[in-house]
Phi, psi and omega in degrees: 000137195198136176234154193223091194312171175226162176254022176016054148252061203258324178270111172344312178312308184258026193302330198243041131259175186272138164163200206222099173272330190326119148266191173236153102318140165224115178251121173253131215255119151240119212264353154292327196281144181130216144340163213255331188245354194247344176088184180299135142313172171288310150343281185299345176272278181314319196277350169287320188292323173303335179299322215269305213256000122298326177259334176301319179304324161292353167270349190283015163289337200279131177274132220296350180307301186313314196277356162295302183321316216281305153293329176055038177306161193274117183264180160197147130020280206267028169189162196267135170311161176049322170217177169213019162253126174252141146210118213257150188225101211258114171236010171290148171289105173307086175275154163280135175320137164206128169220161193288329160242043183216107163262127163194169199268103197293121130293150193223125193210108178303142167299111172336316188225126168302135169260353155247176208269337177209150157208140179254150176213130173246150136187164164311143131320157180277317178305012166097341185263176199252146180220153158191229153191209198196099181254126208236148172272147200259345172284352187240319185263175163227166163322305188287354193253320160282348167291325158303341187273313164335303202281342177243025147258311154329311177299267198311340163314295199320293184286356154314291198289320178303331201194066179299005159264359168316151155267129185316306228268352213216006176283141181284131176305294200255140132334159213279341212269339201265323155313356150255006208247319197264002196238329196230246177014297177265019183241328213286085189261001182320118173251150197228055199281022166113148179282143181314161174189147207289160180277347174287332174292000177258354128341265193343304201299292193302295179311326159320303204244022165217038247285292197301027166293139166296128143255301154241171191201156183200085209065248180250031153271184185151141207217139190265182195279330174310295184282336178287339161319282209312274200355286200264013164277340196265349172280326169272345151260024202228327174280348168307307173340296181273026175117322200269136167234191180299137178073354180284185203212099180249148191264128160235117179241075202229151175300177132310095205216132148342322196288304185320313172273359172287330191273002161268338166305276189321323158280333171282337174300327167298341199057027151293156176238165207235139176239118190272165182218133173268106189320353187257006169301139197300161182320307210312294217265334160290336192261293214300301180276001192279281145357278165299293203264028180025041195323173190275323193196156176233137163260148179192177169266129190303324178293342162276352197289318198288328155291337183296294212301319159334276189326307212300294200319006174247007163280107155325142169075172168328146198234149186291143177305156190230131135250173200239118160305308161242024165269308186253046173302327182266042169244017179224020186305321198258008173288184200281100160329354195269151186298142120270112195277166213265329167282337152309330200223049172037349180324133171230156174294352166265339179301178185268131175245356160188155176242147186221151180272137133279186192288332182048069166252002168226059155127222169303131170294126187290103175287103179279141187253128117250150175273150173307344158293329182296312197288301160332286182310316151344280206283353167262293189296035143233003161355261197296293193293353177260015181042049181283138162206205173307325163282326207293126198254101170283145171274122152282118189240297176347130169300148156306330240248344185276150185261315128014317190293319187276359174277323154329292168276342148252010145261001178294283207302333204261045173207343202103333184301231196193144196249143177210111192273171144253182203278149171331101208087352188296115164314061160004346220231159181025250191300328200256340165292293259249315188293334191278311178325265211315314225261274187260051173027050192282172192234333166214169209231158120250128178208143163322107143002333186275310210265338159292329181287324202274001168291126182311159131342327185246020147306118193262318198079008175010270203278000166322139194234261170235163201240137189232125197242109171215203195089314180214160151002119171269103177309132169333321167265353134264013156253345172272012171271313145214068170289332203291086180110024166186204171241157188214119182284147169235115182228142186239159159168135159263163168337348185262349167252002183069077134099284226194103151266340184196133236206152172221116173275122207274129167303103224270024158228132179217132184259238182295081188230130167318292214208151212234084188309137153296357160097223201192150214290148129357156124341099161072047138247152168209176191204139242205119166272138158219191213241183186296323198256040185023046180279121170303088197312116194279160163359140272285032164268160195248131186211159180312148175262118197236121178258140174234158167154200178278329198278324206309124216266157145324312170176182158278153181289129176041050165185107190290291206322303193273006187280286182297335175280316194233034154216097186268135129003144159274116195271028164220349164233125198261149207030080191220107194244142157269172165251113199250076176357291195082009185257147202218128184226195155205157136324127172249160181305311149340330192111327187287172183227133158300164170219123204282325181128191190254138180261079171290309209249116184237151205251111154256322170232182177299121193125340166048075168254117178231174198277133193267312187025265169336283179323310190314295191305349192251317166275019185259329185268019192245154192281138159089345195251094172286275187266075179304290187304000000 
C-alpha cells in the first residue's frame, strides 16, 4: 500500500482559491496478479496501478483521517497508519514569483523529521527529464543503503523499459557490479587441495607415520592409529567378503565405544556407506528407518542388540544379518590388515559414504546420500581456520546418528589428532561434560547453545582452545562468555550439506550487536540468497539460503520428487548443484549473511502449495485415514 498525495481540486470553483486542499491516497499494489508463480507482468502491473490511482482518485474528496476510522488499523507510534511509503508527483507548474522591488526565489529546504519510513518525490524538468530525492527515517535506513534502493529502482525502470512483458518478479534487481559481488566475490572460495582422496586415507596416512599416536579413547579403552587402522582394515575386509561395495548400504546401531569408531572406518574402507541408527531412539523410528533404508547388514553390540532386535520385529519382510562388534570380532580377527586403495575398489568422491534421517520435525524423517567428497572437503576448509593438527584432542559429545558426529571425527583423523568419547551411558551435561574435557584435555568441541547454556556457572572448559557453536541462534551473552580466551566459531550447514557451510570467528571484544552472523562459505562451499523466482537478493534484503559446493549430499534415499524440489542445478556455476535450505538470511555489507530464521512453510503459488510432510504424517496417524495426500 502507497500513498500518494493529491491536490483535491477535482471542481472548477475552487481551482483559483487560496488553501491548502491536499488529501492523501492510499493505493494498493498487487504484486500477485497474473500468472499463478511469476505475477504480473510489467505492463500489466503499470495498467493495474493506473486503474487502481483513478478510482482512488474519484474518492479523493473523502478525508484520509476517516479512512483511518474507518480500517481501524492496529495503531503505534513508531510508524504512520496504513501505508508507510509515500510517493509523490510534484506536476503543478512552477512559476517565479515577480515584484516590483522585490526578488524571489524558491527554496528546497530538508524536512527536520521524515514523516514515512520512505518517500520519493519526482518531477519534470523543464529539459524533458525526471529529478527528485528520497526522504528515509534515519532511525531504520542510512545513506548507503537508500542510495542503494535508488540504484535498484533504476535497475528495475530500466527492465521495465527493456522489455514490459516481463514478470515484475523476474525483472533484474541488481546491477551487473552488485550482481558479481553477491554471486561471484563472496563465493569466491575455490581451493585447489590436491587430487581426491577419502578422509579415512589420512587414517591410513597418520598410522604410517605415527603408529603408536592416540587415536581414539573411551572412558579407560583406547586405541592408537596402528590398532585402529588394523581394526577397521580387517572389518573391511572381511565385509567385502559378504558382498559390501561401492553403494552398499550397512546399518551400525552401537553404544558409544573405540569399536564404534572402528566399525565406521572400517565400513568406509569397504567402500561401503554406513547408516547410523541410534539404540536409544523409541523402536518405532528405529524400525521406520531401518526400514526405509534396507541395509545390506547391520553392525551393533550386545548391549544395543535387544532394541536393535525389538525395531527389526517391526519390519515387513526378511530382516538383514546383525553381527555384534564386540562379541562376534572374531570372525573377521584374522582377515587381512592391509589398507584398501580407494582405485582397487573404484571408490570415487561421488559414491555414498554414509546416509544419516533427519529429524522429521517438518515431516517424514529424510535418508541423506552424502558422497565421500563432502567429508574429504570438510577436512581440508577446517584444516587451516580451526588450526588443527597433530596435538589436537577432539570431545566426541554428538550421537553417531547427528551429522555433528561426522565434523567430530573429521576433524581428529584429517589433522592427526585423537577422538575422545565419553563412556557408554554416560550423561554428557554439566558437571560430567565439564570433568570428561579436564579429565582428557580436549582442545576442540562442536556443542549446541544449549548444551554451553546448560553448563554450571563456575564451568571453564578450561583446555578447550576453540569451541565451534551451530544448530540454533547463538545469544550474544553466551558468546561473551564464552569467547574469552580462546576462538569461538558460530557455524551453520544442515545434513545436505556435511555437517558445516559457513563459519564466522566470532570477535573476543565485543560491543552492542543485535545477532551474531552465520558467517561466510567454507573453502569450494559457496552460498547464495535468492527471491522466489531464484533471483540474487541485494544487500541486507532477506532471500532463501541456497548452499553449492563440495558438501552438497546427493539427494534423499528413495524419494526423487523430494530430491528434485529441493537440490537444483545452479543458474551461476555450471555443474554446480544447491541445496535449498528453507532457511531465510540477508547480506550484511561485509560480505557476511546474518541469519533471519526458518521458511518451513513456503508459498510458491497462489493456492499456498507447501511441504505436506507435517500435515501428512498427522493425518496419516487419524482411524480411517489411509492415503492422506
Amino acid at each position: 500500500v502507497v500513498g500518494t498525495p493529491v491536490a483535491n481540486r477535482g471542481r472548477s470553483e475552487v481551482e483559483g482559491l487560496i488553501g491548502f486542499f491536499v488529501n492523501t491516497l492510499s493505493v494498493r499494489v498487487d504484486l500477485e496478479e497474473g500468472d499463478l508463480e511469476d505475477g504480473p507482468t510489467a505492463s500489466a502491473l503499470i495498467d493495474q496501478v493506473k486503474q487502481r490511482v483513478l478510482l482512488a482518485q474519484e474518492h479523493q474528496e473523502l478525508p484520509f483521517e476517516q479512512v483511518v476510522e474507518v480500517v481501524n488499523p492496529a495503531r503505534s507510534l513508531s510508524y504512520a497508519p496504513i501505508f508507510q511509503t509515500m510517493f509523490a508527483w510534484q506536476n503543478n507548474e512552477s512559476g517565479d514569483l515577480r515584484f516590483a522591488d522585490l526578488h524571489a526565489q524558491s527554496l528546497r529546504l530538508p524536512h527536520a523529521v521524515s514523516k514515512f519510513d520512505l518517500t520519493l518525490s519526482l518531477s519534470e524538468t523543464t529539459a524533458g527529464g525526471i529529478e527528485g530525492a528520497i526522504e528515509y527515517a534515519a532511525t531504520l535506513f542510512d545513506a548507503a543503503t537508500v542510495q542503494r534502493y535508488a540504484g535498484y529502482l533504476t535497475q528495475v525502470l530500466r527492465g521495465m523499459a527493456a522489455d514490459a512483458s516481463q514478470p515484475v518478479n523476474r525483472l533484474p534487481l541488481l546491477d551487473a557490479a552488485e550482481y558479481r559481488q553477491v554471486t561471484q566475490t563472496w563465493n569466491a572460495t575455490d581451493r585447489d587441495f590436491g587430487p581426491w582422496r577419502p578422509v579415512h586415507a589420512s587414517v591410513e596416512d597418520h598410522a604410517a607415520r605415527s603408529p603408536n599416536a592416540e587415536a581414539v579413547t573411551c572412558g579407560e579403552a583406547s586405541l592408537d592409529y596402528a590398532t585402529l587402522n588394523a581394526g577397521a582394515n580387517r572389518l573391511a575386509h572381511w565385509l567385502r567378503d559378504q558382498g559390501v561395495g561401492t553403494e552398499t548400504l550397512v546399518g551400525v546401531c552401537v553404544q558409544r565405544s573405540v569399536w564404534a569408531i572402528e566399525a565406521v572406518l572400517g565400513i568406509m574402507k569397504s567402500g561401503g556407506a554406513y547408516v547410523p541408527v541410534d539404540p536409544a531412539y523409541p523402536q518405532d523410528r528405529m524400525a521406520e528407518m531401518l526400514g526405509d533404508a534396507r541395509p545390506a547388514l547391520i553392525l551393533t553390540d550386545a548391549a544395543s542388540r535387544p532394541s536393535l532386535d525389538a525395531a527389526l520385529l517391526r519390519i515387513e519382510g526378511s530382516a538383514p544379518p546383525v553381527l555384534e562388534i564386540d562379541t562376534d570380532r572374531g570372525q573377521w580377527s584374522n582377515a587381512s590388515t592391509a589398507n584398501i586403495a580407494a582405485e582397487a575398489i573404484g571408490l570415487t568422491s561421488e559414491h555414498l559414504a554414509y546416509v544419516i534421517y533427519t529429524s522429521g520435525s517438518t515431516g517424514k524423517p529424510k535418508g541423506v546420500m552424502s558422497r565421500h567428497g563432502g567429508p574429504t572437503a570438510l577436512m581440508h576448509a577446517l584444516r587451516e581456520p580451526l588450526g588443527l593438527s597433530e596435538t589436537t584432542r577432539v570431545l566426541q559429545f554428538s550421537s553417531f546418528s547427528f551429522d555433528a558426529f561426522v565434523l567430530e571425527w573429521v576433524m581428529a583423523f584429517g589433522a592427526g589428532g585423537s577422538l575422545h568419547l565419553g563412556a557408554a551411558g554416560d550423561l554428557l551435561l554439566g558437571e560430567s561434560l565439564e570433568a570428561l574435557v579436564e579429565r582428557q584435555r580436549t582442545t576442540h568441541c562442536f556443542l549446541t547453545p544449549g548444551v554451553l547454556s546448560s553448563l554450571p556457572d563456575n564451568a571453564t572448559l578450561a583446555t578447550m582452545r576453540t569451541i565451534t557453536c551451530g544448530g540454533e541462534t547463538v545469544p550474544p551473552t553466551l558468546l561473551q562468555r564464552w569467547n574469552r580466551g580462546r576462538r569461538f566459531f558460530n557455524v551453520y550447514g544442515p545434513t545436505e550439506t556435511t555437517a558445516i557451510s559457513l563459519a564466522y570467528l566470532c570477535a573476543t571484544s565485543l560491543g552492542v550487536i543485535d545477532a551474531i552472523p552465520i558467517g561466510k562459505p567454507l573453502a569450494n562451499e559457496r552460498a547464495y540468497l535468492l527471491d522466489a523466482a531464484l533471483q540474487p537478493v541485494p544487500v541486507g534484503v532477506t532471500g532463501e539460503l541456497y548452499i553449492g559446493g563440495a558438501g552438497v549430499a546427493r539427494g534423499y534415499l528413495h524419494r526423487p520428487e523430494l530430491t528434485a524440489e529441493r537440490f537444483i542445478d545452479s543458474p551461476f556455476d555450471a555443474g554446480d548443484r544447491l541445496y535449498r535450505t528453507g532457511d531465510i538470511g540477508c547480506w550484511r555489507a561485509d560480505g557476511l549473511i546474518d541469519y533471519q530464521g526458518r521458511n518451513d512453510f513456503q508459498v510458491k503459488v497462489r493456492g499456498y502449495r507447501i511441504e505436506l510432510g507435517e500435515i501428512e504424517a498427522k493425518l496419516a496417524a487419524l482411524p480411517g485415514v489411509k492415503d492422506a495426500v
